[in-house]
C-alpha positions in Angstrom: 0.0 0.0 0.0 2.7 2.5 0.9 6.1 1.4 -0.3 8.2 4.0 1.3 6.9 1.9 4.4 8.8 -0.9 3.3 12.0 0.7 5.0 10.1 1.0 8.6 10.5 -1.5 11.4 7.9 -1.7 13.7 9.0 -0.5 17.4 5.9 -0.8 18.8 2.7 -2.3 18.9 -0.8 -2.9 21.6 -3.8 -4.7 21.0 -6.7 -3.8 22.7 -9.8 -6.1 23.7 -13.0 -4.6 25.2 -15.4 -7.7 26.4 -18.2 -5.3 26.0 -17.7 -3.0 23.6 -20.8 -3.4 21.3 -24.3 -2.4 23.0 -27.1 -5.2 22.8 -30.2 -4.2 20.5 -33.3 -5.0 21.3 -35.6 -6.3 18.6 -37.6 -3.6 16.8 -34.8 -0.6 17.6 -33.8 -0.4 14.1 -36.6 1.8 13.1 -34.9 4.6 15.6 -31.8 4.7 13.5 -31.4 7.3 11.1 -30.9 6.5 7.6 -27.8 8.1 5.7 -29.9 10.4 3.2 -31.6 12.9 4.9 -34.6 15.6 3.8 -32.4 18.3 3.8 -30.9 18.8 0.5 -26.8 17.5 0.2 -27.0 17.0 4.4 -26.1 12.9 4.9 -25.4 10.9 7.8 -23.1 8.7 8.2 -21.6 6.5 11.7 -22.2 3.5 13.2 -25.6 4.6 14.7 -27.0 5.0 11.7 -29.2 2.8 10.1 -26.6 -0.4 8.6 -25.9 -4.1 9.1 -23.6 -3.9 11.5 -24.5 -2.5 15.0 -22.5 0.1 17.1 -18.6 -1.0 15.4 -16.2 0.2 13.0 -17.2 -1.9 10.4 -20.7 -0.3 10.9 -19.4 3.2 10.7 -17.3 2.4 7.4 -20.1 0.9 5.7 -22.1 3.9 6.9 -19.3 6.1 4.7 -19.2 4.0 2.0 -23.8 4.1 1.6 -23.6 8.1 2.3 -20.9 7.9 -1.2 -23.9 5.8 -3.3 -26.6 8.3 -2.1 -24.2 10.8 -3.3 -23.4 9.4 -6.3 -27.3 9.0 -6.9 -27.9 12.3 -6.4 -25.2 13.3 -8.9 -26.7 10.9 -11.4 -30.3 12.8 -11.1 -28.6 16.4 -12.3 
């Protein structure tokens, strides 16, 4: 990905592990979660709380990014 890194050696390095970092959702929340397009005009959401697969994570919150990019994309397709 970046070959200037190919130089580098690796001094340090920490792995973290929370037993409890993701919230438990009870059934029927989903409908609370805001969807990425919004009805103000080129205002989108985008995070992990939105409305996405994946709950409260960073894979939520990147697949959050990448579905505000289509509705932007759709809405650049419509001019």
């Amino acid at each position: 990905l970046f070959p200037s890194s190919r130089k580098l050696n690796c001094t340090w390095s920490n792995v973290v592990k929370l037993g409890q970092s993701l919230y438990r959702e009870k059934p029927g929340q989903d409908k609370h979660r805001p969807k990425q397009a919004t009805p103000v005009e080129n205002f989108f959401l985008a995070g992990s709380y939105t409305y996405q697969d994946y709950l409260d994570s960073m894979e939520g919150a990147t697949r959050s990014g990448l579905m505000v990019a289509d509705e932007i994309i759709l809405g650049l397709m419509e001019l």
